[in-house]
Backbone and ligand atoms as CSV (ligand in chain L), in Angstrom:
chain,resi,resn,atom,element,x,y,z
A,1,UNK,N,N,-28.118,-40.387,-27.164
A,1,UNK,CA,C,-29.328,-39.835,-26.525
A,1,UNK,C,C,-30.375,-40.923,-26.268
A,2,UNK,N,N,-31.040,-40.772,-24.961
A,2,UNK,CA,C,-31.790,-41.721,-24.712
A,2,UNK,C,C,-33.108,-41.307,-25.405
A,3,UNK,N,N,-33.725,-42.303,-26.119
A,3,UNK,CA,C,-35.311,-41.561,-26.749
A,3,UNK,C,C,-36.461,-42.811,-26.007
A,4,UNK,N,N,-37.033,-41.881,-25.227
A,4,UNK,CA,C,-38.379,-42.531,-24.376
A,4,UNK,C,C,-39.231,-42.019,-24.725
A,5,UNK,N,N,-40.611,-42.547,-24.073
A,5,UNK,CA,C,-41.951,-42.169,-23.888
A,5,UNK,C,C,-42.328,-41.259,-22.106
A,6,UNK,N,N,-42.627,-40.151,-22.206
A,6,UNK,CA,C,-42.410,-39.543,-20.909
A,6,UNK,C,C,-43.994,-38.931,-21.139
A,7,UNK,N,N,-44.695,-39.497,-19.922
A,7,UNK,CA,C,-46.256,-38.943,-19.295
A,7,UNK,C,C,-46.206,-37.699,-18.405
A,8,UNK,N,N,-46.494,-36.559,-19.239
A,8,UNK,CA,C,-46.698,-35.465,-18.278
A,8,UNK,C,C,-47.062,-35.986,-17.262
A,9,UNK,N,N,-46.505,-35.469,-16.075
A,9,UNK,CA,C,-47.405,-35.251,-15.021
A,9,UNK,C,C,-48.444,-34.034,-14.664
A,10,UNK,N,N,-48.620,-33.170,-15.624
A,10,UNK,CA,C,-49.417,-32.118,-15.183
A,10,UNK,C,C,-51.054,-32.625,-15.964
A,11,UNK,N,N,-50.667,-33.669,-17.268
A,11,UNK,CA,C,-52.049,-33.581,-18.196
A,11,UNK,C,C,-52.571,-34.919,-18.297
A,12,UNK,N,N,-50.721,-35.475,-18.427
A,12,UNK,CA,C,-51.059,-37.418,-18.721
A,12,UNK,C,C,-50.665,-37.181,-20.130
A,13,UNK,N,N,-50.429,-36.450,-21.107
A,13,UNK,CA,C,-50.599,-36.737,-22.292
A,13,UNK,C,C,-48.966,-37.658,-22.380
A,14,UNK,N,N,-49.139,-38.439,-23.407
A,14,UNK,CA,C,-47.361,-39.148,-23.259
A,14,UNK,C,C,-46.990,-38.220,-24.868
A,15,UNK,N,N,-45.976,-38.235,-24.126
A,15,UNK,CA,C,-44.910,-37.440,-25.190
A,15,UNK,C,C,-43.556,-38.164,-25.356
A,16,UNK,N,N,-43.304,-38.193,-26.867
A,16,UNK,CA,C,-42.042,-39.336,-27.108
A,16,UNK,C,C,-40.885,-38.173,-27.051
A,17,UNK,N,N,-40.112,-38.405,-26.815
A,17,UNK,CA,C,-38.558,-38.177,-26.806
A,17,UNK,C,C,-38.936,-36.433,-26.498
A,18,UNK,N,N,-39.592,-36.057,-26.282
A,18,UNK,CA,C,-39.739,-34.211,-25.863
A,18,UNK,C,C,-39.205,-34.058,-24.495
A,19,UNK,N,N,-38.766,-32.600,-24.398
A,19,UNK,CA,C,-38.261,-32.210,-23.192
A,19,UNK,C,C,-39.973,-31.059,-22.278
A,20,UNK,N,N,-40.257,-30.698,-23.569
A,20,UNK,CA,C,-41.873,-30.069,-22.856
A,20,UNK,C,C,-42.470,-30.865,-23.656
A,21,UNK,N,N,-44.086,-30.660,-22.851
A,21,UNK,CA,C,-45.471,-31.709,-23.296
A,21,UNK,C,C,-45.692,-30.792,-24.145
A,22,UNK,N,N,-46.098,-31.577,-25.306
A,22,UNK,CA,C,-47.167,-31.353,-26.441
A,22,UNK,C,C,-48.219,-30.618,-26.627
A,23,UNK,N,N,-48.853,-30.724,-24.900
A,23,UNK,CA,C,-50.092,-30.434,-24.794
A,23,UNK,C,C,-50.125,-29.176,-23.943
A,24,UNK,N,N,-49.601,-29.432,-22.771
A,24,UNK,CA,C,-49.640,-27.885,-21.924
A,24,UNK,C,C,-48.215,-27.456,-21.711
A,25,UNK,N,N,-47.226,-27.653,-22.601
A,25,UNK,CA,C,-45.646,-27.018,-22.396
A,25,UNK,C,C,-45.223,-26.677,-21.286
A,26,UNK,N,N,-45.745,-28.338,-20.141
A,26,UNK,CA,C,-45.285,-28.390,-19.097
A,26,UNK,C,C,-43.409,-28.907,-19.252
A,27,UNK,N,N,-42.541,-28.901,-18.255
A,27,UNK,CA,C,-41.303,-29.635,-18.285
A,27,UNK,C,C,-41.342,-31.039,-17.962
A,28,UNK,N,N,-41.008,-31.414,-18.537
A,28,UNK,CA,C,-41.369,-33.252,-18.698
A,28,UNK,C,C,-39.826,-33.758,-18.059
A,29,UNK,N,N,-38.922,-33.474,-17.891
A,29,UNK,CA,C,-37.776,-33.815,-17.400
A,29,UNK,C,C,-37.866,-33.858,-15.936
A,30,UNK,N,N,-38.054,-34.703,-15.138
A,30,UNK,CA,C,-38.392,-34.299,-13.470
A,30,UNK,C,C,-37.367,-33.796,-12.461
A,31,UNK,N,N,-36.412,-34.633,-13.265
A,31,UNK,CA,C,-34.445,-34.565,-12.543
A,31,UNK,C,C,-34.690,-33.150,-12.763
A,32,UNK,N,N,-34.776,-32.913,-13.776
A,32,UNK,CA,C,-34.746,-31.034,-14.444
A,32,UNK,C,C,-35.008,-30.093,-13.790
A,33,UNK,N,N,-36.727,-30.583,-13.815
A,33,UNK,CA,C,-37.398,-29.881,-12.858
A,33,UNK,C,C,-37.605,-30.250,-11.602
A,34,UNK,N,N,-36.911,-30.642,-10.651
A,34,UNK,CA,C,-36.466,-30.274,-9.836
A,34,UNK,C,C,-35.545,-29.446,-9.566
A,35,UNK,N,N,-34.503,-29.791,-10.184
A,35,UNK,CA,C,-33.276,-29.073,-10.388
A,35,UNK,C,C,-33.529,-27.278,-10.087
A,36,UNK,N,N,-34.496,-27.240,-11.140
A,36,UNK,CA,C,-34.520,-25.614,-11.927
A,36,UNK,C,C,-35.214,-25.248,-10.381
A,37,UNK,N,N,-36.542,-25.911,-9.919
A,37,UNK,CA,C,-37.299,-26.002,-8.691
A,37,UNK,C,C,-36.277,-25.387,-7.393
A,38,UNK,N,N,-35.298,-26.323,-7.170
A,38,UNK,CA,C,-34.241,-26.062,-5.862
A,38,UNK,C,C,-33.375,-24.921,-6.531
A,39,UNK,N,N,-33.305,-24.459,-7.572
A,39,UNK,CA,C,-32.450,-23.133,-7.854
A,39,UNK,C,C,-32.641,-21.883,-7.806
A,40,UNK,N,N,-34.966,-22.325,-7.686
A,40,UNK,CA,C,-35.079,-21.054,-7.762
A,40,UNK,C,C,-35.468,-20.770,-6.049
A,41,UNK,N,N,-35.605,-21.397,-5.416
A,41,UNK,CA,C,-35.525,-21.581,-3.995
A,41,UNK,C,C,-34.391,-21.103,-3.441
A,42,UNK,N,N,-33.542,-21.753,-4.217
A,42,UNK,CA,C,-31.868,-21.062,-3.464
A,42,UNK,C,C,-31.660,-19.614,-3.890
A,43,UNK,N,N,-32.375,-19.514,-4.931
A,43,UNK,CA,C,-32.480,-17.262,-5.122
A,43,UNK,C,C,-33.360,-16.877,-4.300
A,44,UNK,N,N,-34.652,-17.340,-4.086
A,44,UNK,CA,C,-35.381,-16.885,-3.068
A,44,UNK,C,C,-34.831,-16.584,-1.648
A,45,UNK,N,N,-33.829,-17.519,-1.299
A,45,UNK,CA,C,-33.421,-17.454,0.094
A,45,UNK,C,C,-32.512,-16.533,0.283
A,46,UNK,N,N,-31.839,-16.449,-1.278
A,46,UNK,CA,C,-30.576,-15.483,-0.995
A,46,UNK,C,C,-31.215,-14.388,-1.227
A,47,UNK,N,N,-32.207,-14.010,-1.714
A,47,UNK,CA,C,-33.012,-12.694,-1.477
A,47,UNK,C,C,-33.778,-12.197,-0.158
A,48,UNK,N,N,-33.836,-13.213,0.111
A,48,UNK,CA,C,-34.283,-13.130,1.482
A,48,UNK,C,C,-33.307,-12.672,2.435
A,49,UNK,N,N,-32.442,-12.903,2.498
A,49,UNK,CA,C,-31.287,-13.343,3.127
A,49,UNK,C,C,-30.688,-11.483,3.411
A,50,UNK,N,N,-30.472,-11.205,1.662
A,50,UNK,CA,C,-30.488,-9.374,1.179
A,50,UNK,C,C,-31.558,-8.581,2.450
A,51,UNK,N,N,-32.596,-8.890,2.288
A,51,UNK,CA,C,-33.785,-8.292,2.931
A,51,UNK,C,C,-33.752,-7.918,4.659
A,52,UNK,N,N,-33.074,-9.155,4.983
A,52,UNK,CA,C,-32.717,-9.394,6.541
A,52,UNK,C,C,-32.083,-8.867,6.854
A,53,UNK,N,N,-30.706,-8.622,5.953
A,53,UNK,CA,C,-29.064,-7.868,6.515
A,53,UNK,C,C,-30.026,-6.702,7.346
A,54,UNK,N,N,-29.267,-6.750,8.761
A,54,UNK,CA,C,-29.903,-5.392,9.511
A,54,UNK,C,C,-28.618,-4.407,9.709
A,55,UNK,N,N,-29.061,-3.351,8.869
A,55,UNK,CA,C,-28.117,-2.293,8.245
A,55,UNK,C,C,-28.748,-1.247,9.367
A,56,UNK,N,N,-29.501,-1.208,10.301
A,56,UNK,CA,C,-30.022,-0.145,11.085
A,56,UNK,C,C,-29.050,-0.654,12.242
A,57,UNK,N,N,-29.151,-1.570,12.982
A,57,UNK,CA,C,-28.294,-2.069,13.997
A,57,UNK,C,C,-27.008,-1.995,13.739
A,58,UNK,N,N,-26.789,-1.630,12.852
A,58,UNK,CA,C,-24.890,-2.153,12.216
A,58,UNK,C,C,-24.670,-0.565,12.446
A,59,UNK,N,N,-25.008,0.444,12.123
A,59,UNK,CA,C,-25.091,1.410,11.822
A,59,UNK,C,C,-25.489,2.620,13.637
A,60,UNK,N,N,-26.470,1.632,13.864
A,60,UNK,CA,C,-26.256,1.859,15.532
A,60,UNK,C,C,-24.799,1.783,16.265
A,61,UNK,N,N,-24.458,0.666,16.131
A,61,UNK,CA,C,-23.450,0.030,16.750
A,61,UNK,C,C,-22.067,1.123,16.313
A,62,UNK,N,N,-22.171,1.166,14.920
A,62,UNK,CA,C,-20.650,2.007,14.348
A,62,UNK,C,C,-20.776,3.627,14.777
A,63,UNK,N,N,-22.492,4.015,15.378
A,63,UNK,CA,C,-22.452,5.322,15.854
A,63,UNK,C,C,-21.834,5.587,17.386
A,64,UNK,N,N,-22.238,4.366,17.980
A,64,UNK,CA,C,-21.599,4.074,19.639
A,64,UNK,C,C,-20.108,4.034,19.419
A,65,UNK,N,N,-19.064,3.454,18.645
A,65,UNK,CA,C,-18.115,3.600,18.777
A,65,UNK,C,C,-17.335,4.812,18.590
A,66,UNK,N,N,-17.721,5.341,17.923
A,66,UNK,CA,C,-17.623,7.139,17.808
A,66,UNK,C,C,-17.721,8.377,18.884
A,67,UNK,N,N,-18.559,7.671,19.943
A,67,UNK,CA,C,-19.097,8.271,21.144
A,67,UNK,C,C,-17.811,9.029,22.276
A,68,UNK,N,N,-18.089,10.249,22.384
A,68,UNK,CA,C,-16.999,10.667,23.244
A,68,UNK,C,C,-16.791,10.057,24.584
A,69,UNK,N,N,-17.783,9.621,24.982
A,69,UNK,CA,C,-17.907,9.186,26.334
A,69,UNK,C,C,-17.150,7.627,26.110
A,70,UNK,N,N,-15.749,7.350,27.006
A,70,UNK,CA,C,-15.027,6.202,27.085
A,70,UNK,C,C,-15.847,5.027,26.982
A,71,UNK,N,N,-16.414,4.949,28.555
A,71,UNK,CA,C,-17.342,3.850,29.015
A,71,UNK,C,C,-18.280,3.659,27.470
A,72,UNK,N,N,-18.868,4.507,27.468
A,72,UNK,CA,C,-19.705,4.418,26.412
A,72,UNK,C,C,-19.423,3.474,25.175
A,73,UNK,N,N,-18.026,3.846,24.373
A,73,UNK,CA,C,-17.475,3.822,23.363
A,73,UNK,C,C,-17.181,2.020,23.776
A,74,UNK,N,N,-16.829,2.058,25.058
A,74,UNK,CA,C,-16.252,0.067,25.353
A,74,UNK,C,C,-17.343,-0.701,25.209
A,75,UNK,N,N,-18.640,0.083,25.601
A,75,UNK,CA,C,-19.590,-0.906,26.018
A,75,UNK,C,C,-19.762,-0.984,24.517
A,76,UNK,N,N,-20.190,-0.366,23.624
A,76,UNK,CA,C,-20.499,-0.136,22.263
A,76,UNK,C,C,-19.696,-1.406,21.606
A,77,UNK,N,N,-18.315,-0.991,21.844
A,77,UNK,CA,C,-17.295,-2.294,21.253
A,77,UNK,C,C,-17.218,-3.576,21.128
A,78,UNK,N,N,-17.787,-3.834,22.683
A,78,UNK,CA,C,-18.094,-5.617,23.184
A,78,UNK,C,C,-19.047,-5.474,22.285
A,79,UNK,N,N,-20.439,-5.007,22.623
A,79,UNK,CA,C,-21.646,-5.593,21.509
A,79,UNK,C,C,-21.374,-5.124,20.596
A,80,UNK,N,N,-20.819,-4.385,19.680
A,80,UNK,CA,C,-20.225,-4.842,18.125
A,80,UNK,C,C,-19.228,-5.976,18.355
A,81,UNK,N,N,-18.444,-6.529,19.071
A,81,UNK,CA,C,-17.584,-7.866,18.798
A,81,UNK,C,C,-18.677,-8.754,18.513
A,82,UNK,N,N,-19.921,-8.564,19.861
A,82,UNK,CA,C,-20.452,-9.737,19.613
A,82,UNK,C,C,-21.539,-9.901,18.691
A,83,UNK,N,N,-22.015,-8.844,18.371
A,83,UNK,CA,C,-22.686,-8.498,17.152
A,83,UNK,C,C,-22.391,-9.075,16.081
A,84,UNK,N,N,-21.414,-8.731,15.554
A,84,UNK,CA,C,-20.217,-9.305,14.349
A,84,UNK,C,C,-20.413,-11.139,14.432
A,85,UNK,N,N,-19.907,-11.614,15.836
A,85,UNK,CA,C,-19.702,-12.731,15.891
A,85,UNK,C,C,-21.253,-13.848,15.511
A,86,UNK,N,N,-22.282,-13.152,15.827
A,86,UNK,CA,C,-23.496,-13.382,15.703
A,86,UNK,C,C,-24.037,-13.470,14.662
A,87,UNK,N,N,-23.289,-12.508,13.808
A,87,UNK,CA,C,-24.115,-12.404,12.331
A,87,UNK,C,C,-23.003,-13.259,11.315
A,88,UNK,N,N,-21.896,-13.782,12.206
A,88,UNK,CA,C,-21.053,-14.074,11.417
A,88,UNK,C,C,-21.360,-15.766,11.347
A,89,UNK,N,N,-22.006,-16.395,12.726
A,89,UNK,CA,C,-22.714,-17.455,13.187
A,89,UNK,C,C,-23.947,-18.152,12.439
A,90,UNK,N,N,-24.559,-16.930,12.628
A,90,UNK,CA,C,-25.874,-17.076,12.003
A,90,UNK,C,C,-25.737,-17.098,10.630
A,91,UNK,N,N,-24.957,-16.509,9.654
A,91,UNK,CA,C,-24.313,-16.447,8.197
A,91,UNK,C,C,-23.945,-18.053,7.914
A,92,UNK,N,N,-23.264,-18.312,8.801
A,92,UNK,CA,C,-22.422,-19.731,8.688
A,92,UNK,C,C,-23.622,-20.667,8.763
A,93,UNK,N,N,-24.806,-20.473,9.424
A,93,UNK,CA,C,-25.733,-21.639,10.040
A,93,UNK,C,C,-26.622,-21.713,8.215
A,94,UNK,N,N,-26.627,-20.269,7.861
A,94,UNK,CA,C,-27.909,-20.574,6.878
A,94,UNK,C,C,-26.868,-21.109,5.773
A,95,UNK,N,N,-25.756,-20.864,5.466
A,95,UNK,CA,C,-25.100,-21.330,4.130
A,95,UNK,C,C,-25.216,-22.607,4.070
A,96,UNK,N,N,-24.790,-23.091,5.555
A,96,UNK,CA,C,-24.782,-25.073,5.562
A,96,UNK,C,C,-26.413,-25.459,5.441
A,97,UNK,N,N,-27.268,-24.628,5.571
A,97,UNK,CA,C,-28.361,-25.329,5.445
A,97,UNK,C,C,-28.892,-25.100,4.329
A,98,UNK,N,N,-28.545,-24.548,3.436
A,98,UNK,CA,C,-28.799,-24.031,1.868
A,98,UNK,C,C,-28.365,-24.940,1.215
A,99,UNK,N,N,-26.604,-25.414,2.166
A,99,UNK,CA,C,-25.765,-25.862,1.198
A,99,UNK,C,C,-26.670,-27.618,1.131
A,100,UNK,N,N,-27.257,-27.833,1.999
A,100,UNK,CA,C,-28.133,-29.209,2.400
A,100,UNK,C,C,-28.910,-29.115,1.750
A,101,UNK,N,N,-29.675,-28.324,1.687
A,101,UNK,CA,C,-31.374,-28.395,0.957
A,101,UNK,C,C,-30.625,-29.005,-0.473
A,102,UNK,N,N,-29.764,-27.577,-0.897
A,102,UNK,CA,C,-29.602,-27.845,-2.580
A,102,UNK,C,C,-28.825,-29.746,-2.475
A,103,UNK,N,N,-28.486,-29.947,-1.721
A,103,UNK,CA,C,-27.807,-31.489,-1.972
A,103,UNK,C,C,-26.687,-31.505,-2.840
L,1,ZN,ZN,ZN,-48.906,-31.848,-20.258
């Protein structure tokens, strides 16, 4: 184990070999806290992410295919293909950029 001298950054107080300060039980580890920082960011987004799913449009779309009317029922079909393909796009765009942030 490495044993240092580590200067809060929230107070200044130096603290020897601690993982929190002495003084305001800030996290003194920065690698750490960052770490913990970009993890809780990456729940935020994936909550976000929950929030967005548009379950009204999906739900539109699966009522059009049901539709007695032929024409109706095709046109319904294409925009659910492309619907699908869109959310399946846009799914793919935010993971790689999540998957970036976190590094
Ligand atoms: Zn402190």
């Amino acid at each position: 184990m490495n044993k240092s001298y580590i200067k809060c950054s929230e107070c200044g107080t130096v603290n020897y070999n601690n993982e929190y300060c002495s003084n305001c039980k800030a996290l003194l580890d920065v690698v750490l806290k960052r770490k913990l920082e970009s993890e809780s960011k990456l729940q935020k987004k994936i909550e976000q992410q929950k929030n967005i799913k548009p379950n009204k449009v999906e739900a539109f779309l699966k009522n059009g295919l049901e539709h007695s009317n032929l024409v109706i029922r095709f046109f319904f079909k294409t925009g659910y293909a492309i619907w699908l393909f869109f959310a399946v796009l846009v799914g793919g765009i935010i993971a790689l950029v999540t998957a970036a942030a976190a590094g």
